[in-house]
C-alpha positions in Angstrom: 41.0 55.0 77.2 39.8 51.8 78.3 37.1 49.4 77.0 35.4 46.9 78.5 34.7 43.7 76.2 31.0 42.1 77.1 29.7 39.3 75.3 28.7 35.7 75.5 29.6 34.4 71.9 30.3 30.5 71.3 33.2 30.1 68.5 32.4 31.1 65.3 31.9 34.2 63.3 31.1 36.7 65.5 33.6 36.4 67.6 36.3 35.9 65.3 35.1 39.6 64.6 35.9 40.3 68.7 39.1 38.2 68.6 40.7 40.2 66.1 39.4 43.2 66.9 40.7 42.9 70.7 44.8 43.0 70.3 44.1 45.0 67.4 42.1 48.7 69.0 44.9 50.0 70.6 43.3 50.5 73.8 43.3 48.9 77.2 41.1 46.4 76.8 39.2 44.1 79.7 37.3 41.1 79.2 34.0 40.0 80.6 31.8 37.5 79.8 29.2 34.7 80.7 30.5 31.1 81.6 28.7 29.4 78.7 30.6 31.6 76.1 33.7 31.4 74.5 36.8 33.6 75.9 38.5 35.7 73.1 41.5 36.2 76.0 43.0 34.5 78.9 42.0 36.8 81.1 38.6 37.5 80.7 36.5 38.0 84.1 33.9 35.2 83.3 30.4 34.8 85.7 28.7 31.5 85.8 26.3 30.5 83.8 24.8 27.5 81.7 21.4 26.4 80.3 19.8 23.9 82.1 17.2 22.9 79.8 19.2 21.1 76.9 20.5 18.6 79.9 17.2 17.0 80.5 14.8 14.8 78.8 12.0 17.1 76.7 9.1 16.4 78.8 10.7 18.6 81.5 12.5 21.2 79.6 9.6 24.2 79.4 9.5 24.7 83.8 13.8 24.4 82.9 13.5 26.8 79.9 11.7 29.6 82.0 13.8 29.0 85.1 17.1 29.6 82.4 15.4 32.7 82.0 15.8 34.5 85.1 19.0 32.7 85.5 20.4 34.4 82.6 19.2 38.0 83.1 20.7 37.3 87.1 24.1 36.5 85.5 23.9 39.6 83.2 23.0 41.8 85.7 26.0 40.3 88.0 28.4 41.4 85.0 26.8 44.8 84.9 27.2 45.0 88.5 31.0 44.3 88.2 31.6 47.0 85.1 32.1 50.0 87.6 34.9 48.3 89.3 36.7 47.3 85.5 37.4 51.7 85.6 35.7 51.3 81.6 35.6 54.2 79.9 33.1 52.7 77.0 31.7 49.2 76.6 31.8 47.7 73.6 29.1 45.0 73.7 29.1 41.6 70.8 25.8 39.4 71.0 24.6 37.1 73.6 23.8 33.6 71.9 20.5 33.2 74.0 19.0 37.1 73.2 21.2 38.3 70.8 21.5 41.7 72.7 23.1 41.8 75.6 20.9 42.6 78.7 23.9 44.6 79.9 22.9 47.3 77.7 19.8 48.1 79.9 21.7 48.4 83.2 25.0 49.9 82.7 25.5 54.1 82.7 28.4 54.2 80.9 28.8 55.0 76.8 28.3 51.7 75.1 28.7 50.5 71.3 26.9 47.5 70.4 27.9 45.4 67.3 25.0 44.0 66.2 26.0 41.2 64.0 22.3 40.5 62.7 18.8 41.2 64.3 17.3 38.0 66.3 15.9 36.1 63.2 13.6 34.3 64.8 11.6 36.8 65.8 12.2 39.2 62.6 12.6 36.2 59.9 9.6 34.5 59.0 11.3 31.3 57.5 13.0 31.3 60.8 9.5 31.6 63.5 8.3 28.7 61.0 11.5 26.4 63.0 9.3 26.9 66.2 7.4 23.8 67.0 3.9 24.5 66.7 2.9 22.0 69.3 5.0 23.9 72.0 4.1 27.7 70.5 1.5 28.2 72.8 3.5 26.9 76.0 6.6 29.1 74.9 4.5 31.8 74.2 5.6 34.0 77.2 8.9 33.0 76.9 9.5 34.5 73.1 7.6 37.1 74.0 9.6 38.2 76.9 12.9 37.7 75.1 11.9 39.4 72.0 10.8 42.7 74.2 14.7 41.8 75.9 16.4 42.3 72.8 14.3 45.0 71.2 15.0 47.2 74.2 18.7 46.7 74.7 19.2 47.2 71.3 17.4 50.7 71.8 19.3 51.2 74.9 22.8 51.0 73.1 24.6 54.5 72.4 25.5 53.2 69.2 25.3 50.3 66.7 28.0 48.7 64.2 27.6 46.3 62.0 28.9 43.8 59.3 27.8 44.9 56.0 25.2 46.9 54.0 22.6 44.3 54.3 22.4 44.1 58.1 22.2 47.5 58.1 19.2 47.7 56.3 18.1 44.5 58.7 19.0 46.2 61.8 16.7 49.5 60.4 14.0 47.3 59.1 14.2 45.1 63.0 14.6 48.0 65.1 14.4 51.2 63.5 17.9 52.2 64.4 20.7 53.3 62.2 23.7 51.0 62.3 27.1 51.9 60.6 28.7 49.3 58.2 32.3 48.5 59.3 35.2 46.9 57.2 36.2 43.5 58.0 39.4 42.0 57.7 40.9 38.1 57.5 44.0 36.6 59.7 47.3 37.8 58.0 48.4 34.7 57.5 45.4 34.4 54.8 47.1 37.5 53.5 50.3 35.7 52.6 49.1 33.0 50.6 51.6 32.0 48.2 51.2 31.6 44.5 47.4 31.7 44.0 46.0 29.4 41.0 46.2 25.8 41.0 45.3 23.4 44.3 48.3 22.4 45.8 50.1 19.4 44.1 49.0 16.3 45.6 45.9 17.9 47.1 42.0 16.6 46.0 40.9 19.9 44.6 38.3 19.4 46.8 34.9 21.7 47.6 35.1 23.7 50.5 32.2 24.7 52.2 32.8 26.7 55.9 30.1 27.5 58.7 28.1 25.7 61.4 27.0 22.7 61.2 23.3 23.9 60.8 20.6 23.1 57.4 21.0 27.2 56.7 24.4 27.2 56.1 24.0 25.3 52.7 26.6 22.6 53.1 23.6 20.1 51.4 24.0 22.6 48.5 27.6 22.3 48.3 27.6 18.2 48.5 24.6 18.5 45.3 26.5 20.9 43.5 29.5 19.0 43.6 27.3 15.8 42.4 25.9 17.7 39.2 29.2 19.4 38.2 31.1 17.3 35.1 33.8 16.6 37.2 32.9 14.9 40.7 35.4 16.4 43.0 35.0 15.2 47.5 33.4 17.9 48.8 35.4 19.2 52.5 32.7 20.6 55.5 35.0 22.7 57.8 32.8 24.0 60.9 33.6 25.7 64.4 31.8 23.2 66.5 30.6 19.5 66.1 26.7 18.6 65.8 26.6 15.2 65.5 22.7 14.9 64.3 23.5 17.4 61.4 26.7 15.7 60.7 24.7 12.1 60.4 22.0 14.2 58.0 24.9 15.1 55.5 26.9 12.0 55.5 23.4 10.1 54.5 22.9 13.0 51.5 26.3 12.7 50.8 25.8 8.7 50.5 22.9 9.1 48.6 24.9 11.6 45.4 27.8 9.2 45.5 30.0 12.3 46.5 33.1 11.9 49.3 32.8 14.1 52.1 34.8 15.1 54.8 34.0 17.0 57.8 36.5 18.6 59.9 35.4 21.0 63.2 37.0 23.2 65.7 40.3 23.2 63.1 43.1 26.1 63.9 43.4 29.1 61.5 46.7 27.2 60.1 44.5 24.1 59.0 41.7 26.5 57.8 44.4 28.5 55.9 46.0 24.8 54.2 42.4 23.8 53.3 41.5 27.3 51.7 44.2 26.6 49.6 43.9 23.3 48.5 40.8 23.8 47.2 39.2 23.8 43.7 36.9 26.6 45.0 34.7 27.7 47.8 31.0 27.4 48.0 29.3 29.7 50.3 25.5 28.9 49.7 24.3 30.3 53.5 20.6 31.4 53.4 20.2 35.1 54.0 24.3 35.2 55.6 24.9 38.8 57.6 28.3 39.1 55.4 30.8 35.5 55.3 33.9 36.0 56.9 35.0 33.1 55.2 34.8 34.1 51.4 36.9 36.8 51.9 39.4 34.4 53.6 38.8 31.5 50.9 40.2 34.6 48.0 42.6 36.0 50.2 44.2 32.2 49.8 44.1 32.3 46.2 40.7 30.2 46.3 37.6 31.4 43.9 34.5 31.6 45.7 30.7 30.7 44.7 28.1 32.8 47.3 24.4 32.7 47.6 23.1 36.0 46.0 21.0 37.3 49.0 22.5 38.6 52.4 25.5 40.1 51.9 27.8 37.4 50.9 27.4 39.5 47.3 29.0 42.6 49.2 32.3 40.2 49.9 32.9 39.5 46.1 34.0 40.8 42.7 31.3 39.1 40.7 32.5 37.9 37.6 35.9 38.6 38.5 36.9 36.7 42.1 33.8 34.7 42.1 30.3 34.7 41.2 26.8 35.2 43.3 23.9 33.0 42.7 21.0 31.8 43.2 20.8 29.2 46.3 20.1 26.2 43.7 22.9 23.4 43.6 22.5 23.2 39.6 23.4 27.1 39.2 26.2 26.6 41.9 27.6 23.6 39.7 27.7 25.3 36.7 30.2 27.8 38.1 32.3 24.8 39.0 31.9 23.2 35.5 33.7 27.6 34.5 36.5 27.2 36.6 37.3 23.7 35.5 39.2 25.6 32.4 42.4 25.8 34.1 42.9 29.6 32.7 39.9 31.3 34.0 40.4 29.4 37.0 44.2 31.1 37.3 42.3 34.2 36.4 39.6 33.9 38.8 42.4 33.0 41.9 44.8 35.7 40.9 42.1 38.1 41.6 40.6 36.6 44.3 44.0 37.3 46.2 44.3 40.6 45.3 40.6 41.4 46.2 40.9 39.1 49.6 44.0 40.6 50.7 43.1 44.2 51.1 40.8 43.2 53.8 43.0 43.6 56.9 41.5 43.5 60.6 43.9 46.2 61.6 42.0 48.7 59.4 38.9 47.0 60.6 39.7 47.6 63.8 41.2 51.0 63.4 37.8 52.3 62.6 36.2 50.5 65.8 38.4 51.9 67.6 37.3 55.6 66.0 33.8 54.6 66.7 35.0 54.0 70.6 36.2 57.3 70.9 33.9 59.2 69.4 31.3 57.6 72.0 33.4 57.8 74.9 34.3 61.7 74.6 30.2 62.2 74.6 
C-alpha cells in the first residue's frame, strides 16, 4: 500500500506527530506539501506558496489578505491535481496552518484520513474570536467567513478523522459533529533511554522548563511567576520551535520585572531538548486549553516531573499525584508544586515514575495503529 503524506505544518507539534509517524507506518510513503510548510522528508514534492500579506506595511494587507486567499486554495488544488500521478492508495492528510483542514480533502477521490489535531479555535473558541481586532472585524468579515465554511467542509469531506487525545475528540464532535478516534502518541526513543532519573544533572541549574511556541497561550508568563513565588528561585529555561522576537521581548521584560533568570532557546535538536529535559528541576506545562502536550510525556520519559494546566488534555498525559500533578492555570498553585518537589525524596519518587510512565509511550505503537487506521480505509 502506498500513502500519500499532505500537509502544510510549520515545525512544532503537529508535525512532530507526522515526522515520527512517516519512517515509522510501514508503508510506501510520498510526500507532498505547500512551500510555506515544513518538510518532514527530503523528498517531499513541495508546490509554491507563501503569504503575501505579513510582508507589507498594515495599511495594505486586507486587498493582500484576500488575494492570499485564492492563492492558497490555487496551490491546494495544484497538489490535488498531482495526487493521481503519486499511484496513492490512501491520503493521510495533517493540518494546513492557514485553514486548519486541508482544502485537498474536497478535491481528491481517493480514501483519505485526516488527523485533526484540534478544530480551528478561532472560529470555535470564544477567548480565541476575542484576539480578532475589532476595528478590522467588519473588513475581514468575508474573509473568516469564507475560511470557516473551508474548513468545516473538508473536515466533513474526510473518510475518517484521528486525533490526539480524549479532549479533542469531544472538540472535534462539539466543532463539527463528527466522530474522531483518539490515537496513542509516542516520544523520540532517545527520551526513552534516559538514564538514572531523579536528581538534575550535577553541575546543572535545576532550572524550570517550560516547552511550546513562543505565543501568550502557551503559559511560559506562568512558568517565569511560578518560579518567582516558589521558596527557592530557580532560572526558568523557554525552549520553543521557532523564534518570535515581540513575544520574546514581552517575557524578558516579565522576567525583569520578578527578578527571575530566563533563558530562551528556539529551533534546538531533539539531543539538546533531550539534555535540557533532564537537567531540569521539573517541567511546567501551563498551555491554555492544549490538544494533548507532546512535551510532558517527553519531560517524564527523561526522568523530569511535570506540572500541566488542568484543562485540555495535558491531564490525559499524566499520573496525577504520582508523575506530576494538574492544576489550575494560576502561577501560585503551579509554585506550590515546586515548593513539593523541593524535598529531594518525593522528588526521586516523582522522577522514577515519571520515567516509567513516559517511557511506555513509543511512536512505533503510535504509528502501528495509524497505520491500521490506513488500511482499514483503503480496503473500503
Amino acid at each position: 500500500m502506498r500513502v500519500a503524506l499532505v500537509h502544510n505544518l510549520p515545525p512544532g507539534g503537529a508535525r512532530r506527530v507526522l515526522a515520527e509517524h512517516a519512517g515509522r507506518l510501514g508503508r510506501e510513503t510520498v510526500e507532498l506539501c505547500l512551500g510555506s510548510a515544513a518538510p518532514v522528508g527530503d523528498g517531499a514534492l513541495v508546490f509554491p506558496y507563501a503569504p503575501l500579506a505579513p510582508r507589507v506595511a498594515p495599511a495594505l494587507r486586507p486587498a493582500l489578505r484576500y488575494a492570499d486567499l485564492g492563492r492558497l486554495l490555487a496551490a491546494w488544488r495544484r497538489l490535488a491535481a498531482a495526487l493521481p500521478a503519486t499511484r496513492a492508495d490512501v491520503v493521510l492528510a495533517h493540518p494546513c496552518q492557514f485553514l486548519q483542514a486541508p482544502p485537498v480533502l474536497l478535491w481528491t477521490g481517493l480514501p483519505t484520513v485526516y488527523f485533526c489535531h484540534e478544530p480551528r479555535r478561532v472560529d470555535h473558541e470564544p477567548a480565541a474570536r476575542l484576539t480578532r481586532n475589532p476595528r478590522t472585524r467588519r473588513l475581514y468579515f468575508p474573509l473568516h467567513r469564507a475560511e470557516r465554511a473551508l474548513d468545516g467542509r473538508a473536515t466533513l469531506a474526510a473518510g475518517r478523522l484521528v486525533t490526539n487525545s480524549a479532549y479533542t475528540a469531544r472538540q472535534i464532535r462539539a466543532a463539527y459533529g463528527r466522530e474522531a478516534a483518539a490515537l496513542p502518541l509516542g516520544v523520540p526513543d532517545l527520551f526513552r533511554r534516559a538514564p538514572s532519573p531523579g536528581a538534575a544533572s550535577p553541575g546543572a541549574p535545576g532550572h524550570v522548563l517550560s516547552v511550546g511556541a513562543l505565543i501568550p497561550t502557551k503559559g511560559h508568563d506562568l512558568a517565569l511567576e511560578a518560579a518567582a513565588l516558589a521558596r527557592r528561585r530557580r532560572p526558568v529555561l523557554v525552549v520553543a520551535p521557532r523564534p518570535d522576537a515581540g513575544e520574546e521581548r514581552r517575557l524578558r521584560a516579565r522576567a525583569a520585572q520578578l527578578g527571575v533568570a530566563l533563558e530562551v532557546r528556539t529551533a534546538i535538536s531533539e539531543e539538546a531538548l533531550c539534555a535540557a529535559f533532564r537537567a531540569a528541576f521539573a517541567t511546567l506545562y501551563l498551555a491554555r486549553d492544549e490538544p494533548f502536550g507532546l512535551a510532558s510525556l517527553e519531560a517524564q520519559a527523561c526522568g523530569c516531573p511535570v506540572v500541566v494546566a488542568a484543562e485540555g488534555g495535558l491531564p490525559e498525559t499524566i499520573v496525577a499525584g504520582a508523575t506530576g500533578w494538574a492544576v489550575p492555570r494560576e502561577a501560585a498553585a503551579a509554585a506550590a508544586c515546586l515548593d513539593r518537589l523541593e524535598d529531594p525524596a518525593v522528588r526521586a519518587a516523582f522522577a522514577q515514575r515519571a520515567a516509567a510512565h513516559g517511557s511506555q509511550a513509543s511512536w512505533g505503537a503510535s504509528a502501528a495503529a495509524m497505520a491500521a487506521v490506513l488500511d482499514e480505509v483503503a480496503a473500503r
